[in-house]
C-alpha positions in Angstrom: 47.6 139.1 66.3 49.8 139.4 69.4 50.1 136.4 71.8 47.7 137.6 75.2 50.2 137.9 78.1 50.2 135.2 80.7 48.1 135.7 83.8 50.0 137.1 86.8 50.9 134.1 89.7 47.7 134.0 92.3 48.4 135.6 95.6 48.4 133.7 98.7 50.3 130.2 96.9 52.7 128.4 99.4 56.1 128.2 98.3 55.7 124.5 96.7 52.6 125.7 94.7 54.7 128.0 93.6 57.7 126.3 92.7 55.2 123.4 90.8 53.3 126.4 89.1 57.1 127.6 87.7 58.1 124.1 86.7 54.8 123.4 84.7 55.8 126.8 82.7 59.3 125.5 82.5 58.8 122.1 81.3 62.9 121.9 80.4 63.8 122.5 83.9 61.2 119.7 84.8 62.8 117.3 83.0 66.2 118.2 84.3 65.6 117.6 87.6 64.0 114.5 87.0 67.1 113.2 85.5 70.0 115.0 87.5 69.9 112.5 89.9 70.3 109.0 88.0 72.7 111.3 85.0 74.6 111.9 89.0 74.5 108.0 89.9 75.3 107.2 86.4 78.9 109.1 86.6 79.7 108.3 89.9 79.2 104.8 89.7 79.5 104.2 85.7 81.7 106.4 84.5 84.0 106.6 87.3 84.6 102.7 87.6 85.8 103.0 84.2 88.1 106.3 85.2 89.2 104.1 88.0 90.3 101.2 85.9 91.8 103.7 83.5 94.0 105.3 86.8 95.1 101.5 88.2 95.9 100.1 84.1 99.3 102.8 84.6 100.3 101.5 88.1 103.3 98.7 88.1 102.7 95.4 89.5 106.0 93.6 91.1 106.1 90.2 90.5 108.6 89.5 93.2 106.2 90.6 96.0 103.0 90.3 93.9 102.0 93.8 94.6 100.5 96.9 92.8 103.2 99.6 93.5 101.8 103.5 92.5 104.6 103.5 90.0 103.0 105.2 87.0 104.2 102.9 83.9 102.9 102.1 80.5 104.0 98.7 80.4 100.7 97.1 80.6 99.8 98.1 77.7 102.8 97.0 75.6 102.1 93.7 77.2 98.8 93.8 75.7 101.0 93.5 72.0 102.6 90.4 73.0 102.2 87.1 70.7 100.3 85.7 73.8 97.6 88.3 74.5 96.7 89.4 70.7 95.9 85.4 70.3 93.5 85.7 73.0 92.3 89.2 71.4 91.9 87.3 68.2 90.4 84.4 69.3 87.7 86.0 71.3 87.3 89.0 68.6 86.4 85.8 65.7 84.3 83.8 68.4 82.0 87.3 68.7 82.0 87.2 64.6 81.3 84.0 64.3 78.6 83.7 66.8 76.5 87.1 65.4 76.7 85.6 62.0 75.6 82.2 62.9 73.0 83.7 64.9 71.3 86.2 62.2 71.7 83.3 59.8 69.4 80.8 62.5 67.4 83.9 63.6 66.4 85.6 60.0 64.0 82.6 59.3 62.2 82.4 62.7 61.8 86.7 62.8 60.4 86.3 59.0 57.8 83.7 60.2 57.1 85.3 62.6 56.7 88.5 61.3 54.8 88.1 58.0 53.4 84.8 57.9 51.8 83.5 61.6 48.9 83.8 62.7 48.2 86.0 66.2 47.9 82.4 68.1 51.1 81.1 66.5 53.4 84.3 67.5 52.2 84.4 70.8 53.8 80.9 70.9 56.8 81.5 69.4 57.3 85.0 71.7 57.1 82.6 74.6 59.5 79.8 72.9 61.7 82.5 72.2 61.7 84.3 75.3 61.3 81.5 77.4 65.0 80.2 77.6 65.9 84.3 79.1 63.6 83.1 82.3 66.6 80.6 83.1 69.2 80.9 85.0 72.5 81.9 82.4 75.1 79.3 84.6 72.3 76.7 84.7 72.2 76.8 80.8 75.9 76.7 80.4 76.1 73.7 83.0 73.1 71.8 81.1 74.8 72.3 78.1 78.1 70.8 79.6 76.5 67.7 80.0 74.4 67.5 76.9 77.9 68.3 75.3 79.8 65.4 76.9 81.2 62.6 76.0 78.4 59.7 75.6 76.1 62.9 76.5 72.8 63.8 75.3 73.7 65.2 71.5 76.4 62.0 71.0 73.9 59.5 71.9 71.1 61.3 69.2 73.5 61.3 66.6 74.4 57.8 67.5 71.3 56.8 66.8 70.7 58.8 63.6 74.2 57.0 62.3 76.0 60.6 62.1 78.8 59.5 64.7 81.2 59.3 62.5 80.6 62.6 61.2 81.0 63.5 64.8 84.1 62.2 65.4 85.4 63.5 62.0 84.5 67.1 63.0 86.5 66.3 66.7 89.8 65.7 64.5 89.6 69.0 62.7 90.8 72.1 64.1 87.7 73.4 65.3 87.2 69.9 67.6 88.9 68.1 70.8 88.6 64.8 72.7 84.9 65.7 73.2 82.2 68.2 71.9 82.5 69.8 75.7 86.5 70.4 75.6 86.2 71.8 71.6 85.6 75.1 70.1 82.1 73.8 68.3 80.8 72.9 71.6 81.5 76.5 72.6 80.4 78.1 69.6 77.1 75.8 70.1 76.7 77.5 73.4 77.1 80.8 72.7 74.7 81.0 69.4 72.1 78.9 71.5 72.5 81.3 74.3 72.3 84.8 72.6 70.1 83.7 70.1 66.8 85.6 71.5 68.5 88.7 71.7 69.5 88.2 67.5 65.6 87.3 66.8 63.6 89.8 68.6 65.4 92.8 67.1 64.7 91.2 63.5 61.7 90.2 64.0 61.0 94.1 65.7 62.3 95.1 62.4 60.5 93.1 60.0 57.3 93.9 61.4 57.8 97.8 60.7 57.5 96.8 57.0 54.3 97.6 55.3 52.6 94.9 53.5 51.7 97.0 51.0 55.3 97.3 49.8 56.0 93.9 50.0 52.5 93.7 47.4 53.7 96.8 45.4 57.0 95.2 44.6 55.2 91.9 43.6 52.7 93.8 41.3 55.8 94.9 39.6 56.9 91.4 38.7 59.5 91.1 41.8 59.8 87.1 42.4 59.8 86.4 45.8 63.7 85.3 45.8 63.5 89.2 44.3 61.6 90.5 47.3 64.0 88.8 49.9 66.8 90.0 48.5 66.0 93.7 47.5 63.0 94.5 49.9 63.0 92.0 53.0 66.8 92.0 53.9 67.5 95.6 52.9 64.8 97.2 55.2 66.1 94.1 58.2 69.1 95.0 58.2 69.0 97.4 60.9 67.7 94.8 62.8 70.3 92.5 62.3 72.8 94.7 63.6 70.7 95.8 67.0 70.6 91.8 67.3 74.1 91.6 66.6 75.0 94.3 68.9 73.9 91.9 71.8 75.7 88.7 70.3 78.8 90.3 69.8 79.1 92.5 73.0 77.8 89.7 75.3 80.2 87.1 73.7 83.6 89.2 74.0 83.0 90.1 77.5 81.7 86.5 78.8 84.0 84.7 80.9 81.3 82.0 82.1 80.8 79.8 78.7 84.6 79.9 78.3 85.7 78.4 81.4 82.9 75.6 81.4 83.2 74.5 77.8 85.7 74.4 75.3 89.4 73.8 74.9 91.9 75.5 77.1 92.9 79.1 75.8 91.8 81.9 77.6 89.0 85.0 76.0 89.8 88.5 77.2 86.9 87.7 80.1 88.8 84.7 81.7 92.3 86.7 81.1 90.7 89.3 83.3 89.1 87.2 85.8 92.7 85.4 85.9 94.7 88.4 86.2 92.7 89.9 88.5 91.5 87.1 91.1 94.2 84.5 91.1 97.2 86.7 90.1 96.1 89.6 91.7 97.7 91.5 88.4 94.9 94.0 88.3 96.9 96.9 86.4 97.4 94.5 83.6 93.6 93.3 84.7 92.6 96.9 84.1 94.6 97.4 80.6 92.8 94.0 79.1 89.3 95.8 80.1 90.0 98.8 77.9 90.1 96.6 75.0 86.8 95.0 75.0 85.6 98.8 75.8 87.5 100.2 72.6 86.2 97.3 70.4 82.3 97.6 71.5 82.8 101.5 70.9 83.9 100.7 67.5 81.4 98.1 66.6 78.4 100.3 68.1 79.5 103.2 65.7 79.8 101.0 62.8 76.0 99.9 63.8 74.7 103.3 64.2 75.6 104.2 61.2 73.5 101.2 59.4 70.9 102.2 61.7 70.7 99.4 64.2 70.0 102.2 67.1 66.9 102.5 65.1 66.2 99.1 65.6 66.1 98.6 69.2 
């Protein structure tokens, strides 16, 4: 049978009856003027920041007058190749690692718990432990953990007491130490998994509880031991998790400028090389070249995720 025609419009509708009668029939166009405006904000302000930093990373900065001229030059980017400024790539590229691993490895444990084992009572207390710590101000965590980090500080004076000093100071002569655990690159890596660590567990956690039970019981029936289901089952089907967690870690540790000039060694990360550049040099076409490569590295890691499904995840 044919589809009945549509009614013809009522006569005597004012103009913006009309126009919402036309836009209920039109749902598309609907949405697309809900959305022209913030897709318009989003380009202006978004997209052409970053076409503005991609316009001043070609101008020429004089170091004799410390001055951006509007000489159009590519030299900012073959200073980005020097020894100096791949070691700060490098060292803030294996800090991003290092922190997403260590953080799935804490966060895994706490999702699965979580997820499969406690009771309603229990996760509503561990969704406020976890969450609780985002409530606080980001500097005042990084300047608590300054002090807890500190010589004769808070950890020192617990591990003091639990005779593990020495280990302590054993760590502080190896490469990844300093004087204190506040001037060393484990006090900084301590930060920055203790900092990002929600945003690693509620993505797992997310993930694991998408699993039905009833193929964790299906792969038990078959004889699976549960070393078996963790393995083939549990961390398969999390993974996508993982990597939405790890999106988080890794982005927010390669761009964070904060944690790196309050604790650790000296050595700048591409976030405190920009800050640098740009407020106490005033260098902001080399300022501008370092930001592209944070932005190139997140576009590569966010298509890597995608394609294990992370997007999926969130």
């Amino acid at each position: 049978m044919s589809a009945a025609p549509l009614a013809p419009a009522p006569t005597g509708l004012t103009a913006w009856q009309r126009l919402g009668r036309w836009l209920y029939l039109h749902p598309t166009a609907l949405l697309w003027l809900c959305l022209i405006l913030p897709l318009l904000w989003f380009a202006g302000l978004y997209l052409g920041s970053l076409l503005s930093l991609l316009w001043q990373s070609v101008f020429t900065f004089d170091d004799f007058t410390m001055t951006v001229l509007p000489d159009l030059t590519l030299d900012n980017y073959r200073q980005l190749f020097t020894p100096g400024n791949l070691d700060i790539v490098i060292r803030t590229v294996t800090m991003a690692l290092v922190v997403s691993v260590a953080d799935a490895l804490l966060a895994f444990p706490i999702a699965l718990y979580m997820a499969l084992y406690a009771s309603p009572r229990i996760k509503a207390c561990f969704y406020i432990g976890v969450m609780l710590p985002m409530w606080a101000s980001y500097i005042v965590k990084a300047y608590a953990w300054t002090a807890i980090l500190a010589k004769d500080g808070l950890l020192q004076w617990i591990l003091s007491h639990l005779g593990l000093e020495p280990a302590l100071l054993w760590l502080l002569q190896t490469p990844i130490g300093g004087n204190t655990l506040a001037t060393s690159h484990l006090g900084r890596f301590l930060v920055f998994s203790y900092i990002w660590l929600p945003f690693m567990i509620l993505p797992i956690q997310a993930a694991l509880e998408r699993i039905p039970p009833s193929l964790l019981q299906a792969a038990s029936d078959l004889g699976a031991k549960p070393r078996q289901v963790l393995t083939t089952v549990l961390l398969p089907l999390a993974l996508p998790g993982v990597m939405a967690g790890s999106i988080f870690t890794f982005c927010l540790t390669l761009g964070d400028y904060i944690i790196p000039t309050l604790v650790g060694p000296s050595g700048l990360f591409i976030g405190t090389m920009v800050y640098t550049q740009q407020g106490a040099v005033g260098n902001m076409p080399l300022a501008a070249a370092f930001t592209l490569v944070p932005l190139l590295l997140i576009a590569i890691y966010l298509w890597f995720a995608k394609r294990l499904g992370a997007f999926d995840a969130l």
